[in-house]
N, C-alpha and C positions, 0 to 999 in steps of 0.2 A: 874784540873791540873794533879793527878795522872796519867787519862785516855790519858791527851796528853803523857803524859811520858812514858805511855804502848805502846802506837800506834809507838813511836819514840824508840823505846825498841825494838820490835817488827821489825821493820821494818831495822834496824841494822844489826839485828840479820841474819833475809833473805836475806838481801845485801853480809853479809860475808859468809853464806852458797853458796847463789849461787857464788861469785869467788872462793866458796874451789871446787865445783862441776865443774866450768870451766878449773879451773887446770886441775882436775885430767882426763875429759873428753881430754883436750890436750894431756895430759900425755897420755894417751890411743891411742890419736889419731898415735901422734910419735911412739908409740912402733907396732902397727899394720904396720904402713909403713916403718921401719925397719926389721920388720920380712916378709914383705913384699918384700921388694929391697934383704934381703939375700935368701932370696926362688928364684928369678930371676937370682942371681949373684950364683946360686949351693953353698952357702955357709953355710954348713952345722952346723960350728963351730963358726959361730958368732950368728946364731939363737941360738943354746944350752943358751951359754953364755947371750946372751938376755932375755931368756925367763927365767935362775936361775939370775941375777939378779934383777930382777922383780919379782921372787918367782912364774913364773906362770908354769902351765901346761898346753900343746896345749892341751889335750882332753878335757879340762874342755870350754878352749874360747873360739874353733876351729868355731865353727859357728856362731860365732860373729867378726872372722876376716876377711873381703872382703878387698879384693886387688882390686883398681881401676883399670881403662882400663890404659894402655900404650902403644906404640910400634906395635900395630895390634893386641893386648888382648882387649878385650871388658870390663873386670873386672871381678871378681867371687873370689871362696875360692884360698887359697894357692896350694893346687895341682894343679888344674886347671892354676894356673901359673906358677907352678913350670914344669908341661907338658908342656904347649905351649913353654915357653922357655929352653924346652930340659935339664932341670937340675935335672937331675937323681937323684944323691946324698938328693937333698933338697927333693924329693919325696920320694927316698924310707925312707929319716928319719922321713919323716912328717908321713908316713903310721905306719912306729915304731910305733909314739907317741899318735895316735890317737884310734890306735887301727881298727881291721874288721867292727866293728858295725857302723860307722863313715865315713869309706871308702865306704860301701856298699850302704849307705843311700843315698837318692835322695837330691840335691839341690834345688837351689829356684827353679828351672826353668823345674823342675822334672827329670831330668838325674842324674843320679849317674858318680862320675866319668872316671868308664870304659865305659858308655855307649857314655858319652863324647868325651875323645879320640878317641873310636873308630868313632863316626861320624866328628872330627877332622883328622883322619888320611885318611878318605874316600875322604875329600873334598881337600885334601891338599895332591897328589900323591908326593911330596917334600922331607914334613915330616915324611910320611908313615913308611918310614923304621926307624927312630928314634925314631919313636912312637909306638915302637913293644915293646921293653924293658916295657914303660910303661903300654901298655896293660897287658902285661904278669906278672908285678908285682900288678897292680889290681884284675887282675881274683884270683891269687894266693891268696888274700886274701877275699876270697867266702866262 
């Protein structure tokens, strides 16, 4: 009898762990696609605010936040969308907060992301000249 009461103890117990783990996996999920959607929208001052209500620091989760594909992005980290969609402000604040070591570092896909843009601005005669600012604030931080 006791042992049924364990197993049924037991098994409660992992029930309400995992909905506290789905929560907060949610929770995570929302705040990565709002730090997302303001990295796209150049909004500098709703990410801040997002990230001190959350109590986070982008250096710390920076490469645990990918941005899905949208709009002719394929998906990748926050600069990478914050370049493609030309929103300067959200880039050169993300580079703030991240710091050189971070910026400089290769992604999944092994480019770094001046090497990025730069073969973003090659293929895209378009973008090229609005992709200069951002090259230029990448190299600068070498």
């Amino acid at each position: 009898m006791k042992k049924g009461i364990s197993i049924i103890l037991i098994g409660l117990i992992c029930y309400g762990s995992s909905i506290q783990q789905s929560r907060a996996s949610s929770e995570a999920e929302r705040i990565v696609a709002s730090l997302c959607d303001y990295a796209k929208g150049n909004d500098r001052t709703l990410m801040r605010k997002k990230l001190k209500q959350n109590h986070l620091r982008l250096r710390r989760i920076y490469g645990g936040v990918m941005c899905g594909a949208r709009e002719g992005f394929s998906g990748g980290s926050l600069l990478r969308l914050a370049t493609y969609f030309n929103a300067f402000k959200s880039a050169k604040y993300i580079t703030q907060l991240i710091g050189p070591q971070r910026v400089n570092a290769s992604e999944k896909d092994g480019q770094t992301i001046l090497q990025w843009t730069q073969a973003l601005a090659a293929s895209d005669s378009a973008k090229a000249a609005n992709l200069k600012q951002f090259i230029d604030l990448y190299a600068s931080k070498k």
